[in-house]
C-alpha positions in Angstrom: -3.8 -4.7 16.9 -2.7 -8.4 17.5 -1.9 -10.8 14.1 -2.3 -14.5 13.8 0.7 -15.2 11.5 0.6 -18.8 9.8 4.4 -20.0 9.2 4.6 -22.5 6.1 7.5 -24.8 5.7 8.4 -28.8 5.9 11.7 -28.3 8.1 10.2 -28.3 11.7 13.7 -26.7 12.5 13.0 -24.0 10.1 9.9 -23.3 11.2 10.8 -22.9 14.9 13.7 -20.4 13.6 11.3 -17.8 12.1 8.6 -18.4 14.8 11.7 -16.9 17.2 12.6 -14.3 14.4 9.1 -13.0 14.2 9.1 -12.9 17.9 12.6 -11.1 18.1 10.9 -8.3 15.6 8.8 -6.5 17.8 5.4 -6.9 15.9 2.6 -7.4 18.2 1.7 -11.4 17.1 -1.0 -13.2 19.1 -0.3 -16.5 17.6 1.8 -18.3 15.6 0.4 -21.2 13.4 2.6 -24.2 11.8 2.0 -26.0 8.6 4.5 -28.6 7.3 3.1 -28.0 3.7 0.1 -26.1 1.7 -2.4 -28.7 2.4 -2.0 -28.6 6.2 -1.5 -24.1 5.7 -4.9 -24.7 4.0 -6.9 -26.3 6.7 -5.4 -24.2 9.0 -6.6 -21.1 6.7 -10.6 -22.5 7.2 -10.3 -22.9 11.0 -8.4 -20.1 12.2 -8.6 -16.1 11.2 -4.3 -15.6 9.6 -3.5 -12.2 9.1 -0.3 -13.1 7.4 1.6 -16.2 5.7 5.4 -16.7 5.1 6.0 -19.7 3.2 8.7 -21.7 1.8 8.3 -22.5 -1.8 10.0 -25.9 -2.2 8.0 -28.8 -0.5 6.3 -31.8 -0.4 2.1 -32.0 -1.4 1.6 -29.0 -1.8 4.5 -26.4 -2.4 4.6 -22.4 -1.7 3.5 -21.8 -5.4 0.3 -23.9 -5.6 -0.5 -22.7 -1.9 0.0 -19.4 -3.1 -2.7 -19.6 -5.6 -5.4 -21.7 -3.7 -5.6 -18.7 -1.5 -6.2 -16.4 -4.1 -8.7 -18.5 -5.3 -10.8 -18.1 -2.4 -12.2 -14.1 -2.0 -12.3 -14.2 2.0 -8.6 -15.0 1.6 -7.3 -12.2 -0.6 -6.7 -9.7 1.9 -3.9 -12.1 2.9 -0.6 -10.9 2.4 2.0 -13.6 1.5 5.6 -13.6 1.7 8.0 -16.4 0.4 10.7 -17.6 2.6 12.7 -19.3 0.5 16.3 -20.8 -0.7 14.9 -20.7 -4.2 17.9 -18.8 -6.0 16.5 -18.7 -9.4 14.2 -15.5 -10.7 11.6 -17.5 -12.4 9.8 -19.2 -9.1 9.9 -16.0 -7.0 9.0 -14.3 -10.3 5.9 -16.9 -11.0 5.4 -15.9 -6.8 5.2 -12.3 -7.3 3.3 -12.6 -10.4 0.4 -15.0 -8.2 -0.2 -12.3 -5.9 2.5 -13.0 -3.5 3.3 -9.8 -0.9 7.0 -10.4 -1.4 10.1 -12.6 -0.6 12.7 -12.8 1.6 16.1 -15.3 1.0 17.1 -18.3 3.4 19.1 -17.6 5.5 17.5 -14.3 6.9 17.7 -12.4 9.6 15.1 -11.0 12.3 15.9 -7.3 10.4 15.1 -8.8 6.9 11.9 -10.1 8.0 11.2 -7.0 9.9 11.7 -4.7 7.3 9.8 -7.1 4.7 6.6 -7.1 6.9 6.7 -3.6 8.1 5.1 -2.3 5.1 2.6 -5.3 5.0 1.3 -5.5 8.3 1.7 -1.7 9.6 -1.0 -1.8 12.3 0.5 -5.0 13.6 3.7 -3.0 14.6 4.4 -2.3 18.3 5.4 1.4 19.6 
């Protein structure tokens, strides 16, 4: 089974390096979406059927955090796993992340293993044989 994965970050460079990464991994993805911040992850979320989010936490409008928590607000949306992507080094925002419901984290910079081996246990029918 195919996943829509929504990609959430306002560095348009950033986001094209995990769109490769998540390609590199080996998951079956149909499609990757982009948002350059939580309000434009959010109208994304009404329009099109996400099966997973990574997002950054630091950014403009709308950061990770609040993002993180509008889609818990809304019950279609909780099956949603969310990871943070992030270069936040203190424990308290990945902590107040974790705490909100988030799926996990994973530290900039990554690798295509790291974010393999974070999604493998959150998106196990999306892995390819």
């Amino acid at each position: 089974m195919e996943s829509d994965v929504l990609v959430v970050d306002d560095s348009a460079a950033i986001r094209k390096i995990l769109q490769r990464v998540l390609r590199q991994t080996g998951m079956a993805i149909r499609n990757i979406y982009e948002a350059g911040d939580g309000q434009e992850a959010l109208q994304l979320l009404h329009s099109q059927k996400i099966s997973l989010v990574l997002t950054d936490i630091n950014m403009p409008k709308m950061d990770g955090i609040q993002l993180l928590a509008a889609i818990k607000d809304v019950p279609e949306w909780h099956g949603i796993p969310v990871v943070m992507v992030t270069t936040e080094g203190g424990e308290a925002k990945v902590g107040e992340a974790v705490r909100l419901g988030a799926a996990g984290y994973v530290r900039k910079p990554f690798t295509a293993d790291q974010i393999k081996e974070k999604l493998v246990g959150i998106l196990p029918a999306a892995m390819s044989l």
